[in-house]
C-alpha positions in Angstrom: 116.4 117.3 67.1 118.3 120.0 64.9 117.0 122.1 62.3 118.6 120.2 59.4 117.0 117.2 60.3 113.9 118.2 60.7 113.8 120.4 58.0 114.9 116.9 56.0 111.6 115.2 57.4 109.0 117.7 56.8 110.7 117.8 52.4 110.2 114.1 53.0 106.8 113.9 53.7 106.2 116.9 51.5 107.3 114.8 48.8 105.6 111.6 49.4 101.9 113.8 49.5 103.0 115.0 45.9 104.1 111.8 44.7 100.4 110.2 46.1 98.3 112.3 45.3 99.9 112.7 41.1 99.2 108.9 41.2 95.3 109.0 42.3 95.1 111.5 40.2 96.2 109.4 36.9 93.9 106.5 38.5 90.9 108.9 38.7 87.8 107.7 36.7 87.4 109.2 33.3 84.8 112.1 33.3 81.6 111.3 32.4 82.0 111.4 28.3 85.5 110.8 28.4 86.7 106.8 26.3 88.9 104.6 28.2 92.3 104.3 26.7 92.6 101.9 24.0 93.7 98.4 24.4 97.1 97.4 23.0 97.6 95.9 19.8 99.1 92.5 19.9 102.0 91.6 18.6 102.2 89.5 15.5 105.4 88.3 13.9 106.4 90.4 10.8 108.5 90.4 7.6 111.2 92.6 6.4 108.4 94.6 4.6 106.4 95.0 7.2 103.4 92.6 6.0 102.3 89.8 8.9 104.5 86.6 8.8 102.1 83.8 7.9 105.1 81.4 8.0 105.0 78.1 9.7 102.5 74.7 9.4 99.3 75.1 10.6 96.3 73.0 11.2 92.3 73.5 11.0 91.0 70.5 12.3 87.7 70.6 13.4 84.4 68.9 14.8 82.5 71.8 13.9 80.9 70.8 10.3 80.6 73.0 7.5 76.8 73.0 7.5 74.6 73.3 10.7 72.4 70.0 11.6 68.9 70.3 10.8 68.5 69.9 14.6 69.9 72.7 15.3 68.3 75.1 12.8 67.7 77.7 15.5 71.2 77.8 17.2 74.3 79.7 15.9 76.8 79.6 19.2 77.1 76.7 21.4 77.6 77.9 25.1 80.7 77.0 26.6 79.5 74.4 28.7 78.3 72.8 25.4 81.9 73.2 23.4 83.2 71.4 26.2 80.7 68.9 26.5 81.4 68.0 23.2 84.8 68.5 23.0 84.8 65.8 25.6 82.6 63.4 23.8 85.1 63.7 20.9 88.1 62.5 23.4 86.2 59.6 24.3 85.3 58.6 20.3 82.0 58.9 20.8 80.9 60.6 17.5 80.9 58.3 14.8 82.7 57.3 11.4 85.4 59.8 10.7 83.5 62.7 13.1 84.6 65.4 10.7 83.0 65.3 7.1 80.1 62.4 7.9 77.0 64.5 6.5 75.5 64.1 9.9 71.5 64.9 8.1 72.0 61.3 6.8 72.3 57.8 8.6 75.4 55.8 8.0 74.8 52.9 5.9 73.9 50.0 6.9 76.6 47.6 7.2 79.4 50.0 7.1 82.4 48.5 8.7 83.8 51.7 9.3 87.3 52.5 8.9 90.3 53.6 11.0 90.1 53.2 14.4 90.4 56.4 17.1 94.6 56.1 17.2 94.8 57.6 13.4 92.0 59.9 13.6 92.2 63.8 13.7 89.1 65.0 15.1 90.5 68.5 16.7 88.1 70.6 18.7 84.7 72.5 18.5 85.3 76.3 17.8 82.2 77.0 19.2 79.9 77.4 16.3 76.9 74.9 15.4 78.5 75.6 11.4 81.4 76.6 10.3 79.0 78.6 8.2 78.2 82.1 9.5 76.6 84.0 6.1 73.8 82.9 5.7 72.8 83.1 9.1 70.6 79.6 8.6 74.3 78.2 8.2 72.9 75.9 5.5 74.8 76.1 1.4 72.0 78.3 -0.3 71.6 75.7 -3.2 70.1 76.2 -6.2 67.4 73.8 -7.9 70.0 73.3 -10.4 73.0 72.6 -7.8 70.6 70.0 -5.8 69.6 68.3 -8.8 73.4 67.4 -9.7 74.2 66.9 -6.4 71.5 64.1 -6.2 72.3 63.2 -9.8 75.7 62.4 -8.8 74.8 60.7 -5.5 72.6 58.1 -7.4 75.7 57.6 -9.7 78.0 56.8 -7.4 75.6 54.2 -5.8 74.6 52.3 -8.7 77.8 52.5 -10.5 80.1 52.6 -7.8 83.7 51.3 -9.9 82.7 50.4 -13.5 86.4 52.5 -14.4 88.7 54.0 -11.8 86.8 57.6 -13.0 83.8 56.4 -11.0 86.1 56.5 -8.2 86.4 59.6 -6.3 89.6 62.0 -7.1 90.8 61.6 -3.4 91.1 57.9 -4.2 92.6 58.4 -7.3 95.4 60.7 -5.5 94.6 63.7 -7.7 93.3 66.5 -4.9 91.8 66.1 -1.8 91.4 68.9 0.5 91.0 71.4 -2.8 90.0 75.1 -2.3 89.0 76.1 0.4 90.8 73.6 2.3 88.5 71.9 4.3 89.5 69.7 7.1 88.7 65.7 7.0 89.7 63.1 9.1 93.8 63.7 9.3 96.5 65.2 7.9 95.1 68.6 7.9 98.4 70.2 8.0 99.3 73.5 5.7 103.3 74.1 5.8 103.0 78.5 4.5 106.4 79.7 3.0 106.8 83.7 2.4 108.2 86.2 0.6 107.1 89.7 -0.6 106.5 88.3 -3.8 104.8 85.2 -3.4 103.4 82.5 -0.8 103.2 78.9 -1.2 100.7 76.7 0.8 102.0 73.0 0.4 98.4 70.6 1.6 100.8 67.7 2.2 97.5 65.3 1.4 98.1 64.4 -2.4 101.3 67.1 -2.3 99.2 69.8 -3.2 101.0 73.0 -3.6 99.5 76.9 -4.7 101.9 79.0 -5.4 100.0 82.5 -5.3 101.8 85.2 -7.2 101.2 88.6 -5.2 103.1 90.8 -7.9 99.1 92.2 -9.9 99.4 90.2 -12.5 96.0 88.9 -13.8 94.3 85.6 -13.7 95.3 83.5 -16.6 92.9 83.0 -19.5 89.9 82.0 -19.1 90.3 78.5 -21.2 92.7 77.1 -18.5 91.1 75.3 -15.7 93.1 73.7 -12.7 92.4 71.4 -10.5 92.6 74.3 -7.5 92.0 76.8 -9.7 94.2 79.8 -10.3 94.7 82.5 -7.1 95.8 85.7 -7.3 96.6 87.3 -3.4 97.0 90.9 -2.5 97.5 92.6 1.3 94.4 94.4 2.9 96.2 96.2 5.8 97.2 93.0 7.9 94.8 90.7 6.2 96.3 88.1 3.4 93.2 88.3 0.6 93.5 85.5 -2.0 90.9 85.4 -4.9 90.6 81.8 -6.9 88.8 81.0 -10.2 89.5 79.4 -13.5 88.6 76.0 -11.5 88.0 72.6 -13.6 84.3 71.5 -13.5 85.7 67.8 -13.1 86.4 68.9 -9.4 83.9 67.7 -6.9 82.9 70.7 -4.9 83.2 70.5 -0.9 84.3 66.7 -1.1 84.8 65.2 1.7 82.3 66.4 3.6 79.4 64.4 2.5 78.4 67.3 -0.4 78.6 64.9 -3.5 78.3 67.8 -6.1 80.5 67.9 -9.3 82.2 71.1 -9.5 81.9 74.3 -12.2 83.6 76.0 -13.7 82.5 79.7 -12.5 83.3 79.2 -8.7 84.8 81.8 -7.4 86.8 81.3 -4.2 88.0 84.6 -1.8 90.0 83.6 1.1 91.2 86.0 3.9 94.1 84.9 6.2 94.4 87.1 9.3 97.5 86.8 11.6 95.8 87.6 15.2 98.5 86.4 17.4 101.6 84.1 17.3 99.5 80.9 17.5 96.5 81.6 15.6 95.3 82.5 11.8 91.5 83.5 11.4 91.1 81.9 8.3 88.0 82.4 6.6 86.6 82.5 2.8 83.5 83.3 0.4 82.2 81.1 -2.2 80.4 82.3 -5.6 78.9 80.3 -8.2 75.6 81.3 -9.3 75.4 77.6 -10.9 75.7 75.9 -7.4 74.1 78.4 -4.9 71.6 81.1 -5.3 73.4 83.5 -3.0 77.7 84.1 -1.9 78.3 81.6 1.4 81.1 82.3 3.8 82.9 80.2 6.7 85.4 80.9 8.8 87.9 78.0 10.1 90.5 78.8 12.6 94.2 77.8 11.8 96.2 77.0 14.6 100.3 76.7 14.7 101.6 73.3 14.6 105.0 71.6 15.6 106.4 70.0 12.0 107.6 68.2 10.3 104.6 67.5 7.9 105.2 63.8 7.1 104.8 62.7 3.7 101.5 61.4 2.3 102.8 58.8 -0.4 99.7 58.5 -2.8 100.1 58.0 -6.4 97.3 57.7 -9.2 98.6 54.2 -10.1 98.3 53.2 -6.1 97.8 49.5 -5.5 94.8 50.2 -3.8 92.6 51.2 -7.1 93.7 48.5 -8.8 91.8 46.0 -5.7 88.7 48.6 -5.6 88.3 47.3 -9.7 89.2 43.9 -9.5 86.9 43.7 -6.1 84.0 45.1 -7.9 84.4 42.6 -11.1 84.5 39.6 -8.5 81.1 40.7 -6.8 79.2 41.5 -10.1 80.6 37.7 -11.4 79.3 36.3 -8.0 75.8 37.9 -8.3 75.8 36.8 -11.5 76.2 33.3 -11.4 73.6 33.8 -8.4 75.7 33.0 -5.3 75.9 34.7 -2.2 
């Protein structure tokens, strides 16, 4: 063997000790004291000026109910075993009407035929939570005497004058609003098409062609003596998190319908919503409701928002729908039937 040869093994192995030995050294354990690096941040789509890009259609359909069941009082988080559990009872139809926004406290009526069948339903998944409620920590609306009271009030109403005029009818019915603000999910269609600019979002809730256009220039709510049917937002950017404050709301609004809350609305709700971008699938939506008529204390949910394939098909409902006009004429047959005493 020659010199230059084995001069050229020995720098060889030289280097290969080096190169090992730099490498367990950046793999050593951190000191005792030291913080392990921090993990990346993901990557969320962006706009031009540098806000998150809430574009797209989205959906928050749920099982998970806005209140938690009475017989789970104790329980906040459902273990995984029991999400999928669940999860899996929902595939099968096993929870019953709609699954969504039955108030499950209460017993379906008796001789309820029920509605849809499980093709047109929209059930989604459990996000783990016994309510989508997390503050307060019972996950129970912190009603007031006052908001039970009309609550009830308006419960008996509806039951012993169920269609005297189309305004005993609810609004969804009536194809005024239907998911509202906050935008709770019900039995389908919970689809939310989000269009962008630095200016101003609009949220189409293709249910009723609902549309908020939320201005995010400053400008101030509009007077006071207005009130809309979803209220008036205002949104503004909180580092990468969307915050949208609603008020001027009508009181002719039934608050939380849908879901088996049969309270008339107010007109000093306040609604703050926060949409948070956290990857390129997913929205943590959540919001806080006010109204010191309705509950004694602020209540916030969250509600996940997931991305959706579109197109968001049309919902043709129109206050003049056929259908009203056979709820009416239905109820003047029955009352003339009991009246002339048949059955």
């Amino acid at each position: 063997m020659n010199s230059r040869r084995v001069a050229s093994i020995i720098l060889t192995g030289l280097a290969v000790v080096c190169l090992s030995n730099a490498a367990a050294a950046g793999q050593a354990a951190p000191t005792s004291g030291s913080r392990p690096p921090a993990p990346k941040p993901r990557t969320i789509p962006r706009m031009p000026d540098g806000h998150p890009d809430l574009q797209g259609i989205w959906n928050n359909s749920t099982t998970t109910p806005l209140q938690r069941p009475n017989a789970l009082a104790d329980k906040d988080i459902l273990s995984p075993e029991e999400t999928e559990a669940l999860n899996q009872q929902v595939d099968r139809g096993g929870l019953p009407g709609s699954g969504t926004y039955r108030n499950t406290d209460l017993p379906p009526d008796k001789g309820d035929p029920g509605t849809y069948n499980e093709f047109w339903w929209e059930r989604g998944k459990s996000i783990g939570r016994t309510s989508l409620i997390i503050e307060p920590s019972d996950g129970r609306l912190p009603l007031t005497p006052e908001g039970r009271r009309r609550i009830e009030s308006r419960a008996a109403a509806v039951k012993q004058h169920p269609a005297d005029s189309w305004e005993d009818r609810s609004l969804q019915e009536r194809c005024i609003a239907y998911h509202g603000v906050p935008p709770l999910p019900t039995g389908y269609n919970n689809n939310y098409a989000i269009v962008q600019t630095k200016d101003q979002i609009a949220i189409l809730h293709e249910m009723i062609h609902e549309i908020r256009i939320i201005p995010l220039d400053g400008r101030p709510h509009v007077g006071p003596r207005l009130k809309l049917w979803l209220g008036d937002s205002r949104g503004h950017w909180e580092g990468d998190t969307l915050v949208v404050e609603t008020t001027n709301f009508t009181d002719k609004l039934l608050s939380l319908s849908g879901i088996g809350i049969f309270g008339t609305g107010t007109t000093t709700m306040k609604v703050v919503e926060r949409f948070t971008r956290v990857d390129t699938d997913t929205i943590d939506y959540r919001f806080t409701v006010e109204d010191p008529a309705t509950f004694t204390t602020p209540f916030t949910a969250v509600l996940p928002m997931r991305k959706t394939d579109g197109p968001v098909y049309e919902y043709a409902c129109h206050e003049g729908n056929y259908g009203l006009s056979g709820i009416l004429a239905g109820a003047r047959a029955q009352e003339k039937t009991a009246a002339s005493g048949n059955r």
